[in-house]
C-alpha positions in Angstrom: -16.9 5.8 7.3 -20.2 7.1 6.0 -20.3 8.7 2.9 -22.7 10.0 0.2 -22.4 9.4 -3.4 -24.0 9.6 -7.2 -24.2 6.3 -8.6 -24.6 5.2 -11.9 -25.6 1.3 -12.2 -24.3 -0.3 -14.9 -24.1 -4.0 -15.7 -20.9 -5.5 -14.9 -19.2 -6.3 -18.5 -16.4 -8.7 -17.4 -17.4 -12.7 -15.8 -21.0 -12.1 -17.6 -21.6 -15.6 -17.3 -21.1 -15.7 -13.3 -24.2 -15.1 -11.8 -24.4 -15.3 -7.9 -26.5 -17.9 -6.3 -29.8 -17.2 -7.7 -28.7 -16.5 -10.9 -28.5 -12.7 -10.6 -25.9 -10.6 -12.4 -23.9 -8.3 -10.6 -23.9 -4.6 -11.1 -21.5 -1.9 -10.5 -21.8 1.7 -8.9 -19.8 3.7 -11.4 -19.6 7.3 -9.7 -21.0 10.3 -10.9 -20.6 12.7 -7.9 -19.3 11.8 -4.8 -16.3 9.2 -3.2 -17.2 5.7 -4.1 -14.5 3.2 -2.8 -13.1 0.5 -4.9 -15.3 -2.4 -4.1 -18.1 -1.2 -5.7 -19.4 -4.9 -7.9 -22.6 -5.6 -6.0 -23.9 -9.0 -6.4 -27.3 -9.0 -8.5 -29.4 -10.1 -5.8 -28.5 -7.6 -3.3 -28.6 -5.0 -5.9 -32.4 -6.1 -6.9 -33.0 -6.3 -3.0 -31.6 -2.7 -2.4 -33.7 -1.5 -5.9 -31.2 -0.5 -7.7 -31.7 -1.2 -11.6 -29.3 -0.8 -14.7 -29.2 2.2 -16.2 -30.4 4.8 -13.5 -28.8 6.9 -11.0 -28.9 6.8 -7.8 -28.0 9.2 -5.2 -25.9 6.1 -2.4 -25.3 6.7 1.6 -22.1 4.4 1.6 -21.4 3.0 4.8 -18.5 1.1 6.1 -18.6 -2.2 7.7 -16.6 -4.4 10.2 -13.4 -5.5 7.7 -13.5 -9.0 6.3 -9.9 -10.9 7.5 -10.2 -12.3 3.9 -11.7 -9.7 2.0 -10.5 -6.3 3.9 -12.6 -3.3 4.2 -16.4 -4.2 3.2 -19.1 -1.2 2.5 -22.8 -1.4 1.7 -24.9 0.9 -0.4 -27.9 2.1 0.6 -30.3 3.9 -2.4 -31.5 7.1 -1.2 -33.1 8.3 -4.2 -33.3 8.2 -7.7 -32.0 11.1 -9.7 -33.4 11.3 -13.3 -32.7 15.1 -13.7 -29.7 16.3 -15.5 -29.7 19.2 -13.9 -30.1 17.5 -10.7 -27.0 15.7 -10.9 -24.9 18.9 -12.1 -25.8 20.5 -8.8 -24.6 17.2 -7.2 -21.7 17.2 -9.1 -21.0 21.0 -7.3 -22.3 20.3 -4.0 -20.9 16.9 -3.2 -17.4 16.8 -5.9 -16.9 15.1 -9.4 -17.0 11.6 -9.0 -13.9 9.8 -7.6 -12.8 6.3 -6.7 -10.8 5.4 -3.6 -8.3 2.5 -3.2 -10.2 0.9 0.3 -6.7 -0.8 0.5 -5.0 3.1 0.7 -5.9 6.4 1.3 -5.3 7.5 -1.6 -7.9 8.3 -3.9 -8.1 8.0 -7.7 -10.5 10.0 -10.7 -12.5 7.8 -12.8 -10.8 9.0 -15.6 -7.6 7.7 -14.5 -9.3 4.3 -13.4 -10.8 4.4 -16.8 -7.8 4.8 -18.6 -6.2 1.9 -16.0 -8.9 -0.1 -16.9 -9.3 0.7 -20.8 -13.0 1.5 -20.4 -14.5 4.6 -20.9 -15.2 6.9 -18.1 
């Protein structure tokens, strides 16, 4: 699988106190525009590696990976771009689809708003 997404990156605001082995935060990809699977917490290292910062939007190339036997599927995100236009990400938002999020385990696929309201956090 290879898909393209809109990416917000927010801090992660559950286990704040686990940082990953060099004492980086995670982040997470919340969608804007675009299919974003499931598994989309990025440990804080990897996310500084792959410049992505908290706060800004990012247009993602999503690429699947060989499947953990532990873990199932696995997916990395590469940043393309930044996108820092409103207007920019409207057109995105026609061209490429609202954001959604996709069960990796199904293939099904599920809105933010009802993963928000799942969740209790607001979309």
């Amino acid at each position: 699988m290879k898909n393209l997404g809109l990416a917000l990156v927010n801090p992660v605001r559950f286990n704040t106190d686990v940082t990953d082995k060099n004492g980086k935060l995670p982040v997470m990809l919340r969608p804007v525009a675009g299919k974003l699977p499931n598994k989309f917490i990025i440990a804080g290292t990897i996310a500084e590696n792959e410049g992505f910062e908290v706060g800004k939007t990012y247009l993602v190339q999503i690429m699947e990976r060989e499947a953990d036997s532990t873990y199932g599927r696995q997916f990395t995100y590469q940043k393309l771009s930044e996108v820092t236009s409103p207007l920019e990400i409207v057109r995105m938002q026609k061209e490429i689809g609202e954001g959604i999020i996709f069960d990796a385990t199904k293939t099904t696929e599920v809105s933010t708003q009802a993963q928000a309201a799942n969740s209790g956090v607001g979309a």
